[in-house]
N, C-alpha and C positions, 0 to 999 in steps of 0.2 A: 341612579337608575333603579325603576321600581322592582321587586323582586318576588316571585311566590313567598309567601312566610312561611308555609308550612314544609316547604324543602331547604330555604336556608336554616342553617344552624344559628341559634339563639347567642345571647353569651352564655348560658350555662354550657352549650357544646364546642365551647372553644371562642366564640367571638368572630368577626367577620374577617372578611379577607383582608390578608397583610399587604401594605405597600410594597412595592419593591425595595428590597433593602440596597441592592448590589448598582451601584453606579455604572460600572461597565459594561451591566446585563442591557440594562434602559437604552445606553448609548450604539450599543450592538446592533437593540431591534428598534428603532429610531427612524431609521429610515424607512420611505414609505416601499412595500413589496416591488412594486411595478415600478421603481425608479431602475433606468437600465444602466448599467455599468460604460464606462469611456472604451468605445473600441478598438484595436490598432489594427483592425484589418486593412482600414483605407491606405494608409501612409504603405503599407507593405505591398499590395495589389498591384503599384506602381514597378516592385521590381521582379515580381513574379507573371509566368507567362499568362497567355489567358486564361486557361483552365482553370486557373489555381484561386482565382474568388472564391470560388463556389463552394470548395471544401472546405476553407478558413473560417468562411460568412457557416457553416454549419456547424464545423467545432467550439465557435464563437457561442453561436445560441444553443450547442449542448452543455456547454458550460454555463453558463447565464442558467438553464433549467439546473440542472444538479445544485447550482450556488441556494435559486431557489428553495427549491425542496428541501436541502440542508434548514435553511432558516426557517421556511414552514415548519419541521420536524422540533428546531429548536423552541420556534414558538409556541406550536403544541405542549410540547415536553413542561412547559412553563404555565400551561393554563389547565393542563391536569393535574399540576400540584394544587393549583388555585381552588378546582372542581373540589378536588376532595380536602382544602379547609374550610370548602364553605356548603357543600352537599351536604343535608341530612340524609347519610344513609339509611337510615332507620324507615326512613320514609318511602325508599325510591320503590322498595314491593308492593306496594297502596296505589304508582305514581301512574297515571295515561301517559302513553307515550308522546302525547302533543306537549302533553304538563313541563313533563321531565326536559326533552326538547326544545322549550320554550326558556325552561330554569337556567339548560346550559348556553343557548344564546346568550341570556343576560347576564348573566354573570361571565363568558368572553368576553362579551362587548364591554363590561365595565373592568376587566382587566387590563384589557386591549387599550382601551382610553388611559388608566393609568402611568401603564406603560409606553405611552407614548405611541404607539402603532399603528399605520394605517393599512389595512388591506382591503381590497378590491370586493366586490361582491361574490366574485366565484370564490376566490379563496377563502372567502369567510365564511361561505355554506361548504368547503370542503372541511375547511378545523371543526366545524359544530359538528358536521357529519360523524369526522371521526373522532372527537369526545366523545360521543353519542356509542360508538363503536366499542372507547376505550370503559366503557363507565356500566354499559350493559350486553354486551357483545364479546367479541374476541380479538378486539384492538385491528392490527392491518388486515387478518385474516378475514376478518367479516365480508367483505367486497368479494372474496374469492368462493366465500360459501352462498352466497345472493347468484354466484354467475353461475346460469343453468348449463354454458358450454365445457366449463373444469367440470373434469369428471375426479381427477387425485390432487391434492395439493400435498409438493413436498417440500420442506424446512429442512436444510444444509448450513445449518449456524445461525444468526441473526439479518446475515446481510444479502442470503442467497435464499431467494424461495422460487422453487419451480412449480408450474403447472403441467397437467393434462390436459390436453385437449384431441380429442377426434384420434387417441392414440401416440402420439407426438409429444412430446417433453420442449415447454420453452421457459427459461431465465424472465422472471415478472420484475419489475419496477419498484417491486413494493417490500418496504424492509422492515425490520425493528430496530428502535433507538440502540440496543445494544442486548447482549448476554439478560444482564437481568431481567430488561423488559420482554423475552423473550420466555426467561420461565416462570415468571410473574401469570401471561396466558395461560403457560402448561400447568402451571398451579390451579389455575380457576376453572380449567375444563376438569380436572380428575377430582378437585373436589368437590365440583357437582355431584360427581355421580357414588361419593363416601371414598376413592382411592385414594393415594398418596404413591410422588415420585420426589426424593431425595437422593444423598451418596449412596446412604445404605440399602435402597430400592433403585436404582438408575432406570430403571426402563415401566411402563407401564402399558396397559392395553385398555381402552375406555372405549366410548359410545357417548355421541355428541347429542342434544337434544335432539334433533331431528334425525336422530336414529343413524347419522356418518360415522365410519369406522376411524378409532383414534388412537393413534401410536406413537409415544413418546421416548426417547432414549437421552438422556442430559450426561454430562460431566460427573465422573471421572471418565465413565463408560463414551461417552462421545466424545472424540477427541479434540473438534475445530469449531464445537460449539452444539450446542441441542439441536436433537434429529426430530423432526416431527416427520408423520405420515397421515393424510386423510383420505382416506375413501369416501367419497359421499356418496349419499345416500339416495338414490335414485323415486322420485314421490312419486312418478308413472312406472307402472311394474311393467316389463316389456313383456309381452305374451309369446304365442308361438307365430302368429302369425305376422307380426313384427319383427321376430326372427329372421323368418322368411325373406321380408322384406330386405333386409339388410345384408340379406346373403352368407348368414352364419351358419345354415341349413338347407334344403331343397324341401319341397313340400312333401316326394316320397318319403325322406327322413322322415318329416314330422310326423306322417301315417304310420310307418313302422315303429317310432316310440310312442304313439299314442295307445297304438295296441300293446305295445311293451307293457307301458307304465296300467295301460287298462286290466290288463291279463295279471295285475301282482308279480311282474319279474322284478328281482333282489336287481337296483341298480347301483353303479357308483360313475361317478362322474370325475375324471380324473385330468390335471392340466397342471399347467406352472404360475405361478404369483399372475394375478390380472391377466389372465389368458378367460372369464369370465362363467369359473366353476358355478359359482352361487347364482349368476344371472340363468345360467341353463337349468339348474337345481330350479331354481321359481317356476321357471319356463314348464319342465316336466310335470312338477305338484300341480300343473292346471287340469292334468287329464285325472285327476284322482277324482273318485265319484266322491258326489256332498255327503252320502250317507256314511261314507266311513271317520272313524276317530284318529285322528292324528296328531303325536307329539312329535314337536322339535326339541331339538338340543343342543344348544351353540356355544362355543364360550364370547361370542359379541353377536346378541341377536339382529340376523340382518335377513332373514328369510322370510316375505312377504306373502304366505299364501292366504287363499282367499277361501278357503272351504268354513262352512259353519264349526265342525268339532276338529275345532285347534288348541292346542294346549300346549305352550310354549314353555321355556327353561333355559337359564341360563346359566354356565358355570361361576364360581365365584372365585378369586383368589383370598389366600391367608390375610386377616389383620396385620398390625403393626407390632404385636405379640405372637405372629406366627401360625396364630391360630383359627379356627373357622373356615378353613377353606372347603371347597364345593367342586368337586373334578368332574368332568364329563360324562366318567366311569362312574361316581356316586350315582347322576341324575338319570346314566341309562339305566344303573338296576332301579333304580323307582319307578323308571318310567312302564318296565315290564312289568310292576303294581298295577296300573294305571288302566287296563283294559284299552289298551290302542291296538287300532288293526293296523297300521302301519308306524314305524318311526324313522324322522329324518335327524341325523346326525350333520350338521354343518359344516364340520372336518374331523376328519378322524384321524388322528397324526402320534396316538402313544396305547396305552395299555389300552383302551376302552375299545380298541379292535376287538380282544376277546370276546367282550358281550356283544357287541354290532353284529359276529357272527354267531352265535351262538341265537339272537333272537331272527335275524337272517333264516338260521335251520330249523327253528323250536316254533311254526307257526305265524308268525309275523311278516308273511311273505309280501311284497313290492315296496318292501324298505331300501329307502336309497342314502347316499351319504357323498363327499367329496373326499381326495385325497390328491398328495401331492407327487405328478408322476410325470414323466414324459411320452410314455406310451401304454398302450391296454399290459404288454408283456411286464415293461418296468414296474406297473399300477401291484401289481400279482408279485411281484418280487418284495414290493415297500411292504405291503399285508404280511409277508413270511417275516420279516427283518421285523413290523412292531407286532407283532407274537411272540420273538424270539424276544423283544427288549423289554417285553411284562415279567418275563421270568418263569414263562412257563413251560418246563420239561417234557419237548412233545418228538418223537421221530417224526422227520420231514415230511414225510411220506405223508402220516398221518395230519400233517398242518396242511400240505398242499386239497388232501382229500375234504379238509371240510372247509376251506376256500371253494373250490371246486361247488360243493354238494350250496353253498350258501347263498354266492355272486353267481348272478344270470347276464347281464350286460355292463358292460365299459364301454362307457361315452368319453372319447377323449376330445378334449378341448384345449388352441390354441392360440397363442396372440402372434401371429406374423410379422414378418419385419418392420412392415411397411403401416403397423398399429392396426389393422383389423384384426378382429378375433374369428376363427370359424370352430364347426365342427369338424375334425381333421381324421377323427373316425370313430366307426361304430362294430363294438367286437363282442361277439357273444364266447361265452362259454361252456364249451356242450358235456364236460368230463373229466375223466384218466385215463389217459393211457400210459400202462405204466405208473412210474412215479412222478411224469408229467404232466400238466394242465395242457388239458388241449383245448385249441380257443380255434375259432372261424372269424374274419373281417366280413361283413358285410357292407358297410359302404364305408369310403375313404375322400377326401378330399388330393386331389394330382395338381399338384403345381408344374404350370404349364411356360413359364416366362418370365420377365418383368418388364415393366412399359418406362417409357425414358424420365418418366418423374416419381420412379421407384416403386410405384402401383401392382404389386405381384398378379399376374394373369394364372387362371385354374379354374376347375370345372370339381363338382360333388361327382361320383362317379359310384354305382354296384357293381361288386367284384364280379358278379355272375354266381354266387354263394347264394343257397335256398335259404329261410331258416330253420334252425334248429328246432325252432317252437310254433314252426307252422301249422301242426296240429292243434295247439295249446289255444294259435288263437284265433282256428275255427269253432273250438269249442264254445269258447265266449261269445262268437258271435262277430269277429272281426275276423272277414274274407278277404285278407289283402292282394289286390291283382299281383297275377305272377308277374307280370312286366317290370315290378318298379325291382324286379330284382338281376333284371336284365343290365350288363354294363353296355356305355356307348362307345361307340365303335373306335 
């Protein structure tokens, strides 16, 4: 079978594909895919009641698919040893995707022929498919990163991967050959991007080409097999009024943080893992005017704003020597160099709280950031606790007052039971009293029910609370009707 030359490997690169050596391997896959196995549901049907066909005839044919898939997997397994004795790697960054595609048809199809093999049409554009996967892609994973309905793809060993969808967690179909072929992937996405995950590194944090969040935990540290986590990457940036739509907000909200975010109030935007901090953080950054300069600071750049003066950073971790690393806390003092009238911190979760606020009080006003919290009060509590954990010698009093004098609004954000996310509330803070922070809710979400296919029932509601900054943001220019501060009855 005719073959590209300039992708197959010559004999100075090893020489062309090897026969099968192994007798038993041939006789194994020998049979053709679509031959069905002998059934014994008939002979049994006779002594079982009526019902009982139906579930036999369907255990029958889920086993008949798993037998399958097995042998698919084995037959793959076998023609991506093939791929890479006879791929010129060297070549495949030069290669069209038709080319390459084309290269690995033919060269299955002349594996396949060797080995004696017949498979059907669909089967044979699903093996090419995932060579194609395994050779320039992320092996099984690829299918789940193409589907625009996973929003997380999670990896629990090799033989368990779950998705997301619409909130929802379900067990997929779709596996790895085993252990190795599983960090064999986690190999080839971290050292895209210059990382490394071994015994002596088990865990790593990456960023996928198309900008999906990636998180890896392997063996000793994993215990029942390599943990992966993906966040993908969302290509349509949700705005505010798709928000709306969705029912994460009320359109009052959105008025009262547009004037927030307009008037330069210090925000933080506070929730638990995928309750959808960073989705709201974008949301917010649309009301920032274009004339102003803004840096981000993330340690996994995933914050899409759209303003002209943007100037982005990212943290970096230590080499393999321990050396070189890049903290959040470096890139914010740089960033106060940098002449920005606002800066957005992506999480703020250790030491680099101190400069957050500090540029917070010191002129930098409608800087916003995420933290990890369950309520606006909890939010204020974490802030005290990573102050204390920099190591810096402050009476309380004195930490709570320039929290206080720095942070203007907590947006708290939620993921419900029932996988929707809202905004669950919105807390300003007006002072001291005392040696306390004193804060005001101004709107809250009231969960009102739940509907018999587990659908939480609620309403966005205003406490009847004025604001705080109501003067602030007539000043600007933003006269917000007193009514939206009215609560419903």
């Amino acid at each position: 079978m005719a073959m590209f030359s300039r992708f197959k490997k010559t004999d100075d690169d090893g020489g062309a594909a090897r026969p099968v050596a192994m007798a038993k391997v041939t006789q194994a896959m020998a049979a053709p895919l679509a031959k069905a196995e002998p059934s014994m549901a008939q002979p049994k049907a006779r002594m079982q009641p009526p019902v009982a066909p139906k579930p036999a005839a369907q255990a029958v044919a889920q086993d008949k698919e798993r037998k399958r898939r097995e042998r698919l997997g084995e037959i793959k397994l076998e023609l991506h040893k093939r791929l890479l004795d006879n791929l010129n790697l060297a070549a495949l960054e030069t290669a069209t995707e038709a080319n390459l595609r084309a290269e690995i048809a033919a060269i299955a199809g002349e594996a396949l022929e060797e080995m004696s093999i017949v498979l059907n049409k669909e089967d044979r554009t699903t093996i090419n498919q995932e060579l194609y996967d395994e050779v320039m892609g992320l092996g099984p994973l690829e299918p789940l990163l193409k589907d625009e309905t996973v929003n997380d793809i999670l990896v629990n060993g090799p033989q368990r991967i779950f998705v997301e969808r619409s909130g929802k967690l379900e067990l997929t179909e779709i596996t790895f050959k085993d252990e190795r072929h599983l960090l064999r992937i986690i190999d080839k996405i971290v050292s895209a991007v210059g990382r490394r995950v071994d015994e002596s590194n088990p865990y790593v944090d990456a960023r996928l080409a198309d900008g999906s969040r990636f998180n890896a935990m392997v063996p000793p540290v994993a215990v029942d097999g390599s943990l992966v986590s993906i966040r993908k990457f969302k290509k349509e940036k949700l705005g505010i009024p798709d928000l709306v739509r969705f029912g994460a907000f009320t359109e009052e909200m959105a008025a009262y943080l547009q004037a927030a975010v307009a008037t330069r109030l210090n925000v933080i935007v506070s929730g638990g893992t995928g309750s959808g901090k960073t989705t709201t953080l974008n949301a917010l950054s649309s009301f920032i005017d274009n004339r102003e300069r803004i840096l981000t600071i993330e340690d996994t750049a995933e914050l899409q704003l759209q303003q002209i003066h943007v100037g982005r950073m990212e943290s970096r971790p230590a080499n393999v020597e321990g050396k070189g690393a890049v903290t959040q806390r470096d890139c914010l003092r740089n960033a106060l160099r940098m002449r920005p009238d606002r800066i957005i911190v992506g999480e703020t979760r250790g030491e680099e709280v101190i400069d957050m606020l500090q540029a917070m009080n010191t002129g930098h006003d409608g800087s916003m950031t995420t933290i990890h919290a369950n309520s606006a009060r909890d939010g204020i509590s974490r802030l005290e606790n990573m102050v204390a954990m920099a190591g810096i010698e402050m009476p309380i009093k004195a930490v709570r007052a320039q929290i206080a004098s720095a942070v203007n609004l907590i947006v708290q954000a939620s993921r419900l039971q029932d996988g929707s996310r809202r905004m669950v509330s919105i807390t300003e803070i007006t002072g001291m009293e005392g040696e306390v922070i004193s804060m005001q809710e101004i709107f809250r979400y009231e969960r009102l029910g739940m509907e018999p296919n587990g659908k939480i029932i609620g309403r966005f509601n205003a406490t009847g609370v004025r604001s705080h900054y109501s003067e602030r943001f007539k000043q600007w220019g933003y006269n917000l009707p007193p009514e939206i501060f009215d609560p419903i009855p």
